[in-house]
N, C-alpha and C positions, 0 to 999 in steps of 0.2 A: 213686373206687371204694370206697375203705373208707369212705366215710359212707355208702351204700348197705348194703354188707354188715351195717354195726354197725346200721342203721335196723330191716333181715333177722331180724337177732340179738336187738336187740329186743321186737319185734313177737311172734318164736317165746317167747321170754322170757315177754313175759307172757300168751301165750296155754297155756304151760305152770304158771304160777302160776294163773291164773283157772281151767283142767282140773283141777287138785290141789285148790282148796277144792272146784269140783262134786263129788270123787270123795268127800271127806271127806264132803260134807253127805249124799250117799246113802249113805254109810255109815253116819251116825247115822240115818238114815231107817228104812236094810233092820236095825238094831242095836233099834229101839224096834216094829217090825211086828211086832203081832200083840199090842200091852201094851194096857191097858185102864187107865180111870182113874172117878175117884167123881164127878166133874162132866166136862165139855165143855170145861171150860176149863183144868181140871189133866191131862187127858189130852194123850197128846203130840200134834201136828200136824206133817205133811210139812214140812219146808223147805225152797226151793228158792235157789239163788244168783240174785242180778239183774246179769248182765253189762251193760258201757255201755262202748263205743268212747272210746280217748284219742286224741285229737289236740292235739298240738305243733306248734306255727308253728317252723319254723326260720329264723334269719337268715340272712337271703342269697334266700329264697327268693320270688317272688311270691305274689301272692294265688290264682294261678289253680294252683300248682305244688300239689301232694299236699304234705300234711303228714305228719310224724310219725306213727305212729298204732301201734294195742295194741288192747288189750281189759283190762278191770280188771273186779274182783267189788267194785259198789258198796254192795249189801246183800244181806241173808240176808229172805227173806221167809216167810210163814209160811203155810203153807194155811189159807183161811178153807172151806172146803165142812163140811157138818154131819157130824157123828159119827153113827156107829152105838149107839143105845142096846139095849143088849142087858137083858134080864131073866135074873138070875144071883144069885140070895137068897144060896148059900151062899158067895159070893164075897167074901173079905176086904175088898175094894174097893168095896163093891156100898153103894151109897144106901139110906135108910132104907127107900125101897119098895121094893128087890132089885134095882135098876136097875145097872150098869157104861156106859162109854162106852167102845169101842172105835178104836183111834188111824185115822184114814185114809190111812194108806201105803199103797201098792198094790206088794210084793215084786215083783212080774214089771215091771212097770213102771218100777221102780227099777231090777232087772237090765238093762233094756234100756237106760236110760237114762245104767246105768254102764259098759257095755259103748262105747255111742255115746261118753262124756267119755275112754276110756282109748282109740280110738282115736284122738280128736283129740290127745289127748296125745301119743300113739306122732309121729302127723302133724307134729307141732309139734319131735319132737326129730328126724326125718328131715330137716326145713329146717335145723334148727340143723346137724346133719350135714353138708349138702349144702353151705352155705355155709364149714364152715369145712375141706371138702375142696377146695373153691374158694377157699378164700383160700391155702390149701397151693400150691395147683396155679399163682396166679398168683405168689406170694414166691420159687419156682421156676425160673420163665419169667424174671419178673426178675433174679435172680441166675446165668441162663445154665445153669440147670442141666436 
């Protein structure tokens, strides 16, 4: 029973690490919306996290038994979609022909999207919760109390 709960504990582990860099990265997302840059390429771009499932073989266990498993942030990826060229002469920023490029964050889209990461979060410390009222509850029972 306690390699189940610690497996519980993990898993909430790091699906609460992998929620914390998403909230970070829209953070720098909704932190640079609405900046503008003198090319396409010095302009900032969205980033997003690339989550990927961990799986651990444990010994003892068959092939056919569930593994270990989590969620990890394997990279940060970069928006490729085109920028907004805007025409802005008196813009400190602005290209010899008065050109800016405008970042492609989308604010609302972000909010929703941080809104979606800090419940999963929430989600994630509710299991860890849940499990170690149940681990209370069985130290408990076994001690007669």
């Amino acid at each position: 029973m306690a390699e189940s709960m610690e497996r519980i504990l993990t898993n909430a582990a790091s699906g609460l690490s992998a929620q914390s860099i998403r909230m970070s990265t829209i953070a720098s997302n909704l932190a640079n919306a609405g900046s503008v840059g003198t090319t396409a390429d010095s302009t900032y771009h969205a980033k997003y996290p690339v989550f990927s499932e961990v799986n651990q073989q444990v010994m003892g266990l068959s092939a056919a038994d569930q593994p270990v498993g989590g969620v990890q942030v394997t990279d940060i990826t970069q928006s490729n979609k085109p920028l907004e060229r805007r025409y802005e002469p008196h813009n400190p920023l602005a290209d010899q022909k008065g050109y800016v490029y405008a970042t492609d964050v989308n604010p609302i889209a972000e909010m929703t999207d941080m809104i979606s990461a800090s419940k999963e979060y929430e989600a994630n410390v509710q299991v860890m919760n849940t499990t170690k009222s149940l681990m209370e509850q069985s130290i408990n029972l076994l001690n007669g109390k």
